[in-house]
C-alpha positions in Angstrom: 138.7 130.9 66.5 136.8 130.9 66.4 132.2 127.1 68.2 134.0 124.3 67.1 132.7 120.9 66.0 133.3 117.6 68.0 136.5 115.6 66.9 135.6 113.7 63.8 132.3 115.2 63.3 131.2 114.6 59.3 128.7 116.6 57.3 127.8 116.0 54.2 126.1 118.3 51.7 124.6 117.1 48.5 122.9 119.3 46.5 121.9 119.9 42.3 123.9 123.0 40.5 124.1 125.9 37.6 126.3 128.1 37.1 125.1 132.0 37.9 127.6 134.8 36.8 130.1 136.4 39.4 131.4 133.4 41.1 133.1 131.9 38.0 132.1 128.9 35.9 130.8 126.3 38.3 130.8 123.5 34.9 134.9 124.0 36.0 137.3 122.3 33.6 139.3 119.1 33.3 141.8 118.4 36.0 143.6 115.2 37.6 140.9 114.2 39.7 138.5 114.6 36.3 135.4 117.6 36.0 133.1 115.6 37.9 134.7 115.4 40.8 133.2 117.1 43.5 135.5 119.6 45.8 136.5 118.4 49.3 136.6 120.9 51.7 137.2 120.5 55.0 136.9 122.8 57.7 136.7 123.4 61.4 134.0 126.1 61.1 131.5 127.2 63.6 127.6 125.6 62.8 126.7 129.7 61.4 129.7 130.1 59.5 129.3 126.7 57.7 125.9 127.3 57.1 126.7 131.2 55.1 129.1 129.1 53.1 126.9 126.7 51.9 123.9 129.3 50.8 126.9 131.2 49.0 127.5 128.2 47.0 124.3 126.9 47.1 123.2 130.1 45.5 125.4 131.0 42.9 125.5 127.8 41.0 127.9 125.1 43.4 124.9 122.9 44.4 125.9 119.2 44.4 129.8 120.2 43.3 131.1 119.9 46.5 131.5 117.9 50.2 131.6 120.0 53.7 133.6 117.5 56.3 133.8 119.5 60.1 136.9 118.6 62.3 137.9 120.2 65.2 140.9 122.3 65.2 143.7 120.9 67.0 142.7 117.8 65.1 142.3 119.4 61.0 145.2 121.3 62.0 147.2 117.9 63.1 146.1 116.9 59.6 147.5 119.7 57.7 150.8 119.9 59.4 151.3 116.1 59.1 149.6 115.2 55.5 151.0 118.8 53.5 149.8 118.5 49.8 148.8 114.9 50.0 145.6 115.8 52.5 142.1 114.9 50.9 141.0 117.8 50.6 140.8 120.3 47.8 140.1 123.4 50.0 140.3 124.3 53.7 138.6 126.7 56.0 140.5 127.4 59.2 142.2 129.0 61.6 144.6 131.5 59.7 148.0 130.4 62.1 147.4 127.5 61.1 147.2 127.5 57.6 150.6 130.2 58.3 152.5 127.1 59.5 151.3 124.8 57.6 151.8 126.7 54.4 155.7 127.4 56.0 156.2 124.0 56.8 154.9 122.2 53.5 154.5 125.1 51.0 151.2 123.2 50.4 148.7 126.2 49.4 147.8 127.8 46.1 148.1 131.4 45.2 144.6 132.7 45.1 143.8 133.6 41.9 141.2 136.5 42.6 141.4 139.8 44.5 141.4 139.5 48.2 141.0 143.2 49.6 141.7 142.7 53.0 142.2 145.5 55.8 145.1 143.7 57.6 147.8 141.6 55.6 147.1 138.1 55.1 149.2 135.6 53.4 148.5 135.4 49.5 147.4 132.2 49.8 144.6 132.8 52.7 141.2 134.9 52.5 139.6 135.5 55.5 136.7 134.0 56.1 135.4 135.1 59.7 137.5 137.1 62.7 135.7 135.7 66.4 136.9 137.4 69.7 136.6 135.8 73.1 134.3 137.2 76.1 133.3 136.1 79.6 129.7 134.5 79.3 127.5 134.7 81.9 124.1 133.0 82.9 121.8 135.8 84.2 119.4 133.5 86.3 121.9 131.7 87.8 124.0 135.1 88.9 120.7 136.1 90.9 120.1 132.6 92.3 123.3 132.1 93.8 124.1 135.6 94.5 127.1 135.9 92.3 128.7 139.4 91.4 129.5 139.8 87.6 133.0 139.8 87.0 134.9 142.4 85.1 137.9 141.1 84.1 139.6 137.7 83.3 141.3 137.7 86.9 138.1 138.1 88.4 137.2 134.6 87.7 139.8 133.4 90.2 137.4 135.0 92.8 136.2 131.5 95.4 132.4 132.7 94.9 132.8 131.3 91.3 133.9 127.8 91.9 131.5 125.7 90.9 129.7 128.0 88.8 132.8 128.3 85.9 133.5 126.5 82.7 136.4 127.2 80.0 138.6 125.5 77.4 141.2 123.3 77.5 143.3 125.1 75.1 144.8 122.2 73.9 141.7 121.3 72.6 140.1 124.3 71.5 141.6 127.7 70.1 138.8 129.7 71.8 140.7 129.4 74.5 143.9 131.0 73.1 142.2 133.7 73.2 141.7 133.6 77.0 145.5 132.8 77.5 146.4 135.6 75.0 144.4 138.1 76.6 145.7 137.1 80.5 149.2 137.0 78.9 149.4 139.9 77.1 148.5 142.1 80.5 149.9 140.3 83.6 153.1 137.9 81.7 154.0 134.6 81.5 154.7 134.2 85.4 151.2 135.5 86.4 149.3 134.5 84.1 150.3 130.7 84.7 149.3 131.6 88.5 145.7 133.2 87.6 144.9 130.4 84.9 145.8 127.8 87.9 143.3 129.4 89.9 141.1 129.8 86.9 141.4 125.7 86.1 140.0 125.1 90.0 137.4 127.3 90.2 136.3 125.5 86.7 136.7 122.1 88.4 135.3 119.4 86.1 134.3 121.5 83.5 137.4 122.4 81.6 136.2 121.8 78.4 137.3 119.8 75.3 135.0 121.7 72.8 134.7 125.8 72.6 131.3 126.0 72.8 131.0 123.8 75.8 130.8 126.8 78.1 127.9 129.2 76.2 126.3 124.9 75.9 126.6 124.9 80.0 125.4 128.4 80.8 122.2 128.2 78.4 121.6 124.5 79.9 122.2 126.4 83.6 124.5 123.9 84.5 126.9 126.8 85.3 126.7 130.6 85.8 129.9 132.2 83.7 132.5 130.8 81.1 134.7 132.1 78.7 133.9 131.7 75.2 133.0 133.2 71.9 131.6 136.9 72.1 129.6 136.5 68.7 127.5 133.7 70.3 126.6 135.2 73.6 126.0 138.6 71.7 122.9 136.4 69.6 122.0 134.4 72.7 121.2 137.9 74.7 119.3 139.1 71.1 117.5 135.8 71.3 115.6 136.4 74.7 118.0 133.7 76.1 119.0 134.6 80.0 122.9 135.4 78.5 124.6 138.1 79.1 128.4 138.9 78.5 131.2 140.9 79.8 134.3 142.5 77.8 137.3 141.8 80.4 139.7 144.6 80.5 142.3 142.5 79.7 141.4 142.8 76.1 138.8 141.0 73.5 141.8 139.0 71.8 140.9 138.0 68.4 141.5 134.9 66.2 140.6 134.7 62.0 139.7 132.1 60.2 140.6 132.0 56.4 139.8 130.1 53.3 142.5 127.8 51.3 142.8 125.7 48.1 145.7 123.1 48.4 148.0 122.6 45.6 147.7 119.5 44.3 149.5 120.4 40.7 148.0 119.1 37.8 145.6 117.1 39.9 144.1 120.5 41.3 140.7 121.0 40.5 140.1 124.1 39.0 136.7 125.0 41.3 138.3 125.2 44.2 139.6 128.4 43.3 136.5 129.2 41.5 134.3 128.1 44.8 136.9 129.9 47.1 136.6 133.1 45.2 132.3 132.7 45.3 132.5 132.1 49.3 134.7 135.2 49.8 132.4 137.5 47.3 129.1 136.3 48.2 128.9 134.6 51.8 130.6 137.7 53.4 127.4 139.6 53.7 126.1 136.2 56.1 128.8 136.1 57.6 129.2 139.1 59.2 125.5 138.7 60.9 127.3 136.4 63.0 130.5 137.2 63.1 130.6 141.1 62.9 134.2 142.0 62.9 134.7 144.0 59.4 138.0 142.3 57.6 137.5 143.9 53.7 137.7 147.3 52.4 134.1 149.0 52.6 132.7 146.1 55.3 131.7 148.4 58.5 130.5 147.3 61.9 127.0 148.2 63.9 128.1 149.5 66.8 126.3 147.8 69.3 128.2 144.7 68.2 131.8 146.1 68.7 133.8 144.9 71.6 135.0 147.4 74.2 138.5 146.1 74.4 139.6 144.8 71.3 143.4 144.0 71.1 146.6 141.8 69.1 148.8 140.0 70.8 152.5 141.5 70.5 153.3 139.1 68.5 152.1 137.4 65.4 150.1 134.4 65.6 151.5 130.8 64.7 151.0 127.6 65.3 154.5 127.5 67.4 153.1 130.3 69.5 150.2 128.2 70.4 152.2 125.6 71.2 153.9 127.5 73.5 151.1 128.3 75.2 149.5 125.2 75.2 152.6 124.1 77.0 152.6 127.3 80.1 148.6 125.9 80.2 150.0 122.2 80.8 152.4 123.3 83.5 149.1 124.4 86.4 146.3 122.1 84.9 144.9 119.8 87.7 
């Protein structure tokens, strides 16, 4: 929940290692897959996020140990629910209800073998890596050029004045858009909410988006003059200089985490996953939170001029079903 990478999308990182006290042994130990192997991970990670993980491996003695492979989510999380135990990788970073279902579904996820502090409960198999909110984005140049009145609330966008200037999500592509339909859900129902997002989808036209970025992407470029999207980004863009700006709707900054896994591959587990899990939790938080600000530990904190106004949970808890759910109310007014 969380910019997410382009279906496919592969990075490699190859770099040389020693091990530094604190995040375990990085020489590991003999496994299945043999002490030299290097750990897979794949994740659907933001570009920022990715990047804090790699320095916090990088760092503390993981250089050249392991391979970063991007996905987007629907698509890593197709993987997960469809592969279980038998998935490539060693460890996962991703949306958190996913990795609930999938873990339900295939039991496929190691017990983390280190402390995980966390300030809400998370499955014992899960560390939160990040926690991203949603926010209506808005390109301040354009809003003067055509005239437009800056909306306050996710209904607002139904207003005619905004058609042509509006992009979102598809939400069956993108969980950023979840948090959209969580938000306009969670205040108006089911029933009305399916009639806003309708009038949401035509003002949007043809730019309901595959990828969750695609909307801050289009504002920066001035192609349009509002979208809905994550609040982190806009937050830097505006900090940047860049003519963004971003609004809180009243309907509620909805939330999604995303949460680091090791996959149990029984005696063919490599023991650094767990190690390199443990070293990204313990030493890339501290990065992590200049982006994505949202405290999830004991004794993380906020700056307040990075807290959204309106921050809410959906009534109920967040699973891959749910999603579903909603991807299907979604299907029912798209164009």
């Amino acid at each position: 929940m969380f910019r997410r990478k382009l279906m496919g999308m592969m990075m490699a990182v190859t770099l040389a290692a020693t091990a530094i006290t604190g995040c375990g042994n990085a020489t590991g130990g003999s496994s299945g897959k043999g002490s030299d192997a290097k750990i897979v991970i794949y994740s659907n990670a933001d570009d920022e996020a990715i990047t804090a993980m790699q320095n916090a491996l990088d760092n503390n003695g993981y250089k050249d140990k392991y391979t970063f492979n991007g996905f987007g989510t629907s698509e890593l999380g197709g993987k997960l629910l469809a592969e279980g135990k038998n998935i490539e990788a060693d460890m996962v970073t991703m949306s958190t209800f996913y990795l609930d279902s999938a873990q339900q579904q295939n039991k496929m996820f190691q017990k983390l073998d280190f402390p995980v502090k966390t300030l809400d409960k998370f499955g014992d198999y899960a560390a939160p890596i990040t926690s991203q909110e949603g926010a209506i984005i808005m390109n301040t140049d354009l809003m003067k050029k055509h005239n437009l009145s800056a909306p306050t609330c996710l209904k607002d966008l139904t207003k005619k004045e905004y058609k042509g200037y509006l992009a979102i999500t598809d939400v069956k592509s993108s969980s950023t858009a979840w948090l959209l339909m969580q938000a306009l859900i969670s205040a108006y129902g089911e029933k009305e909410a399916q009639n806003i997002l309708k009038q949401i989808y035509v003002n949007a036209g043809d730019h309901i988006e595959d990828s969750g970025s695609a909307p801050l992407k289009l504002c920066r470029a001035g192609e349009v003059a509002i979208g809905f999207g994550l609040r982190h980004q806009a937050v830097a863009d505006k900090a940047n200089g860049q003519p963004i700006d971003y609004v809180d709707p009243t309907e509620g900054n909805f939330s999604l985490t995303e949460s680091v896994a090791v996959i149990d591959k029984g005696k063919d587990t490599n023991p650094l996953a767990q190690k390199m899990a443990q070293c990204i939790i313990e030493h890339g938080r501290e990065e992590l939170q200049k982006s994505y600000p949202n405290p999830l530990y004991e004794g993380e904190s906020a700056d307040a001029a990075n807290k959204s106004t309106y921050p809410k949970t959906f009534s109920e808890p967040l699973t891959f079903e749910l999603y579903e759910k909603h991807q299907q109310l979604s299907d029912e007014v798209m164009p």
